[in-house]
C-alpha positions as CSV (number, residue, x, y, z in Angstrom):
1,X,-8.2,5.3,-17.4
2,X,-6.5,5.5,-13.8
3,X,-2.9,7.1,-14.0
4,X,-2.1,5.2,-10.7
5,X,-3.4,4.3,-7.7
6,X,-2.1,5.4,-4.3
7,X,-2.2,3.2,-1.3
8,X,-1.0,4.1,2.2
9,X,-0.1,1.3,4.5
10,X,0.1,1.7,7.7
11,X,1.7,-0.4,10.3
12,X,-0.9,-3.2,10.6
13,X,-0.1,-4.1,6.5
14,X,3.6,-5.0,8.1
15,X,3.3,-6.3,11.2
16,X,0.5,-8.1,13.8
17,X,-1.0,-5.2,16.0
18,X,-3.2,-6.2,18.1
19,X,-5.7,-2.9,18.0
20,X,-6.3,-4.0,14.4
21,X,-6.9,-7.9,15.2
22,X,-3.3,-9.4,15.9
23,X,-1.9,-12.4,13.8
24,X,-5.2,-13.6,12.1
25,X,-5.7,-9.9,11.1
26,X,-2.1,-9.8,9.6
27,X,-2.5,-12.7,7.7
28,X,-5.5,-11.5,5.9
29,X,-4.4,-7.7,5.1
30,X,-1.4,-9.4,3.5
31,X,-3.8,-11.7,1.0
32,X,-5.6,-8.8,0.5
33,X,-2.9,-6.7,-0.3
34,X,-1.4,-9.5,-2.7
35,X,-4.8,-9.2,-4.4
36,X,-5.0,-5.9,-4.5
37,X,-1.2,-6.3,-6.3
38,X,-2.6,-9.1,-9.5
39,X,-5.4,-6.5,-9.9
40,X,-3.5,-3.7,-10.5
41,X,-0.8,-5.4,-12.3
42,X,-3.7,-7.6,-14.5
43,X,-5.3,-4.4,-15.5
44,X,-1.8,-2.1,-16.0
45,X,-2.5,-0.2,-13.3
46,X,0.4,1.0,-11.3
47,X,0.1,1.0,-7.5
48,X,2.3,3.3,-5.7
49,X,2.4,2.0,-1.8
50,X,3.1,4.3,1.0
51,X,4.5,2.8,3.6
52,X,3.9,4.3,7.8
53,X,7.4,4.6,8.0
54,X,7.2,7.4,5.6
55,X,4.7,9.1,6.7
56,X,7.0,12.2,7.3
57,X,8.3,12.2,3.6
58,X,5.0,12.1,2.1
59,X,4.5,15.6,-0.3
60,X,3.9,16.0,-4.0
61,X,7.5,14.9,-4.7
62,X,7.5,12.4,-3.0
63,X,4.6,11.2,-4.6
64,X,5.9,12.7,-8.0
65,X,9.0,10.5,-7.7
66,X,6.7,7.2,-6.6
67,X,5.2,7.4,-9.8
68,X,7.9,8.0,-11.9
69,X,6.7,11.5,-12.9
C-alpha cells in the first residue's frame, strides 16, 4: 500500500488565474480536488497538500512533518 500521497498545489488550486483558464477553470480544479480528497480518505490514504505559498519551505522535513513522521 501507498504510505501517502504528495500533492503540490500551485496557485491556480486557490485562486482564478487566467493563464490556467480563469473562473470556469477554478471551479473545476476545486471539484477535482474535493474528489481527489473522498478518494484518498475512502481508501485511508493520507494526502499531504503542498500549497505555492510554501514553495520555499518545501525539504524533507518539511515533508517529514506533513506526514506526521
Amino acid at each position: 500500500g501507498l504510505d501517502f500521497l504528495i500533492e503540490y498545489n500551485g496557485e491556480q488550486h486557490y485562486t482564478a488565474v487566467a493563464a490556467y483558464g480563469g473562473g470556469r477553470k477554478l471551479a473545476q480544479q476545486k471539484h477535482n480536488d474535493a474528489a481527489k480528497m473522498r478518494y484518498c480518505s475512502k481508501h485511508g490514504i493520507p494526502l499531504i497538500i503542498i500549497p505555492y505559498y510554501d514553495y520555499e519551505k518545501i525539504d524533507l522535513e518539511y515533508i517529514f512533518e506533513k506526514a506526521g513522521i
